[in-house]
ZANUKE-974920 format. One record per residue (C-alpha): residue in one letter; y, z, x. Coordinates in steps of 0.02 Angstrom, whole numbers. Each point is the difference from the previous one (the first is absolute). Example, Ala and Ser with C-alpha at 12.3 -4.5 7.8 and 13.67 -1.06 7.14 Angstrom:
! residues 2
+----+--------+--------+--------+
| aa |      y |      z |      x |
+----+--------+--------+--------+
|  A |   -225 |    390 |    615 |
|  S |    172 |    -33 |     69 |
+----+--------+--------+--------+
! end
This chain:
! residues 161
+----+--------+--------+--------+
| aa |      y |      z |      x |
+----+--------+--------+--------+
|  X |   6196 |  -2578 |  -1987 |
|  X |   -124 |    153 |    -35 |
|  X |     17 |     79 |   -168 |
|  X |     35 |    176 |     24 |
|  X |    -92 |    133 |   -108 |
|  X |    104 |     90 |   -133 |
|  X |    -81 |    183 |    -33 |
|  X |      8 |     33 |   -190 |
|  X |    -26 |    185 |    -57 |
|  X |   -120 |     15 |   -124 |
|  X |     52 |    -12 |   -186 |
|  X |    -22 |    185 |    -94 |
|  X |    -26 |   -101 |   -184 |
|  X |    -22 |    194 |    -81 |
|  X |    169 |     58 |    108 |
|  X |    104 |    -74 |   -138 |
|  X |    -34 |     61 |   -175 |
|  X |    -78 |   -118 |    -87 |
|  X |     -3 |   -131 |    117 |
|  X |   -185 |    -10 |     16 |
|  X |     18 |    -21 |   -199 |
|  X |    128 |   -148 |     15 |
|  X |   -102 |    -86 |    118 |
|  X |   -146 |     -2 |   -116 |
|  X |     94 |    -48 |   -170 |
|  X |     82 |   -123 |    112 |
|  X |   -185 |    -91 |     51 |
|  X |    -68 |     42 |   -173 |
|  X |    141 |    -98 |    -72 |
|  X |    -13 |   -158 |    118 |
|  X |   -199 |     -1 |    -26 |
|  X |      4 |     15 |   -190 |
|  X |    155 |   -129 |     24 |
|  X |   -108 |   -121 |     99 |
|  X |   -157 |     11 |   -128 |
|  X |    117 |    -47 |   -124 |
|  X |     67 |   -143 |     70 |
|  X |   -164 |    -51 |     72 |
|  X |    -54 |     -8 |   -189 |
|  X |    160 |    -88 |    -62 |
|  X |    -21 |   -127 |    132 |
|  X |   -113 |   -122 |    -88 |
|  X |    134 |     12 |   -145 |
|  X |    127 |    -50 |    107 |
|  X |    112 |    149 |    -37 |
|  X |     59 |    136 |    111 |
|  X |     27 |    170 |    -46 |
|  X |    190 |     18 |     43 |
|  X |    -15 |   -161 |   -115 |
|  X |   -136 |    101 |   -152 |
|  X |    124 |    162 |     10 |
|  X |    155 |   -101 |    -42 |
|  X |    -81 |    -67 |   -148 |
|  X |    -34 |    163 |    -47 |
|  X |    143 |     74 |     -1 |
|  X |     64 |   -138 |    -88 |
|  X |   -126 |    -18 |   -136 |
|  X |      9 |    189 |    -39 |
|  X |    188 |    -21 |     17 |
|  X |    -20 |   -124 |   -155 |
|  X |     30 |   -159 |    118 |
|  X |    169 |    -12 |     64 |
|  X |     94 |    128 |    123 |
|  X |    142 |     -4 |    127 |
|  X |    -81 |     -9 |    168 |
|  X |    104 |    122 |     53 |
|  X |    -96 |    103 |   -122 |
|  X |   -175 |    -69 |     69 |
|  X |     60 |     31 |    166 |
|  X |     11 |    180 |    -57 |
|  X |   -161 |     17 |    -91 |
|  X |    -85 |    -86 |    151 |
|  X |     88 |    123 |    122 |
|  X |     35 |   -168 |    102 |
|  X |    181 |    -49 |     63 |
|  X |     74 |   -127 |   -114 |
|  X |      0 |   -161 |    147 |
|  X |   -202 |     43 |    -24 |
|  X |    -14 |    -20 |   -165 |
|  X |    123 |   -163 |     27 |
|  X |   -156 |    -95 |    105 |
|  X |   -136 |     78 |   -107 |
|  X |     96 |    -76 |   -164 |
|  X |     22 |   -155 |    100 |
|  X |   -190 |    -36 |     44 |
|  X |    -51 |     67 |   -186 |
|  X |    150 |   -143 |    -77 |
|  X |    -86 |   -150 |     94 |
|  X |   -173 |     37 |    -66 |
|  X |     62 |      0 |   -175 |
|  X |     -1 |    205 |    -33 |
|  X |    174 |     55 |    -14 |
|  X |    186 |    -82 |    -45 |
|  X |    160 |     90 |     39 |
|  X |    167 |    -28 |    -81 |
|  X |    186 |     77 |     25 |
|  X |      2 |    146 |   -129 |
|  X |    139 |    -44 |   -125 |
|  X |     48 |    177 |     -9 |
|  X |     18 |      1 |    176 |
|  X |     31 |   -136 |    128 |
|  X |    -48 |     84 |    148 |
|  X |   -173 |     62 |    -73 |
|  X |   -163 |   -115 |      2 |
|  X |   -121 |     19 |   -137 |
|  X |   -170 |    -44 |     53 |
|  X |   -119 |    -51 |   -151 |
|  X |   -171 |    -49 |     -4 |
|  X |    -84 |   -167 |    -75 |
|  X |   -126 |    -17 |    -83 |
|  X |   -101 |    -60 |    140 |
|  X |     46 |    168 |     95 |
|  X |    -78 |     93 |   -136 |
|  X |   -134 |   -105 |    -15 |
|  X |    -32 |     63 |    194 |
|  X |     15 |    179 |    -32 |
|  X |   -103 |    -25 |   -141 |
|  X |   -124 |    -76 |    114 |
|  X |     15 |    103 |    172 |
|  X |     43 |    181 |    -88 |
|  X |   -166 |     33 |    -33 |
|  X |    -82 |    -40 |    139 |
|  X |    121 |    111 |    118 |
|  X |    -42 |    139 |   -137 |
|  X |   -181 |     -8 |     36 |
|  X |     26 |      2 |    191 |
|  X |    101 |    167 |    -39 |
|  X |   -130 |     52 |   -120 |
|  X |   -143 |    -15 |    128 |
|  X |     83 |     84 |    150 |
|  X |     89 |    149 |   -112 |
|  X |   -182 |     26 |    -87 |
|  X |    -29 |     94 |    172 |
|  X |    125 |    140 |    -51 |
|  X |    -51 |    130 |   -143 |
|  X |    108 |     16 |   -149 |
|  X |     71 |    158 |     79 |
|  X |     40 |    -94 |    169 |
|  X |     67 |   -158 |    -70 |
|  X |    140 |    129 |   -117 |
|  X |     14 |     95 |    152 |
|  X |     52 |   -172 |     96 |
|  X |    121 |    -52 |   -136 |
|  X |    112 |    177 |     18 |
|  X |     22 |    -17 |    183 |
|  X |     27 |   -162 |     29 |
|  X |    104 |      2 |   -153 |
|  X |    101 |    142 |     79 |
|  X |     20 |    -91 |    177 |
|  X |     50 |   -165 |    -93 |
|  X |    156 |    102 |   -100 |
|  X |     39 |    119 |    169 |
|  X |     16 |   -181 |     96 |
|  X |     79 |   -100 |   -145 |
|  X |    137 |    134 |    -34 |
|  X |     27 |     16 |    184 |
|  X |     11 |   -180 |     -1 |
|  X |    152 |     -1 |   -154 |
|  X |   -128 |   -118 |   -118 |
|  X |    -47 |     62 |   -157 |
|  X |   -126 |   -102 |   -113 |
+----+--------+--------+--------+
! end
């Protein structure tokens, strides 16, 4: 059976305000994503994984994932296999929370901080070293507008952090 031809019309990327814009932060985001988890890689860590132990650490240790979830911008059966993986190597417990039955209160171990203690800095130093491209001016610049898109979509979204 031949394969017939499908005609595509071109793509206008600059026909839809910023498109063109979304397209790069998208591809920025996966590159600087993939440099990061290249670097994590020989500390066996991912950064899903490194950004959960953030927010937990700066959280003071122990959250409801349904909080996590929100924090991570990441639908709560996500967070459910992430917390799973980061439970077998030894990073994170979770327990029933006895003010709440249907909650689940993730907390970190002590060998979970001894990770992010360990793989924090070096995924700061692969941020350092690509941002360093960007001026002061530029990099403040950045942090407004993709601040701005990130509460436009959250609100629109019904999450608030």
């Amino acid at each position: 059976m031949a394969q017939r031809k499908i005609r595509v019309p071109p793509l206008d990327l600059a026909a839809v305000r910023g498109l063109p814009e979304w397209v790069s932060l998208y591809q920025a985001y996966n590159a600087v994503f993939k440099v990061n988890e290249l670097a994590l890689l020989p500390l066996r860590i991912t950064m899903p994984q490194l950004h959960l132990l953030a927010v937990l650490v700066s959280a003071g240790g122990v959250l409801p994932s349904t909080r996590i979830a929100r924090h991570m911008v990441k639908e709560a059966q996500t967070i459910t296999g992430l917390v799973d993986r980061m439970e077998a190597a030894g990073w994170v417990t979770r327990q029933g929370d006895p003010k709440d039955r249907r909650k689940t209160l993730i907390s970190v171990t002590n060998a979970g901080v001894k990770k992010f203690q360990e793989s924090f800095p070096v995924a700061n130093q692969v941020g350092a070293e690509i941002f360093a491209v960007l001026s002061d001016e530029e990099l403040a610049g950045l942090r407004v507008a993709v601040e701005k898109l990130r509460e436009t979509a959250l609100s629109r979204l019904g999450v608030r952090l």
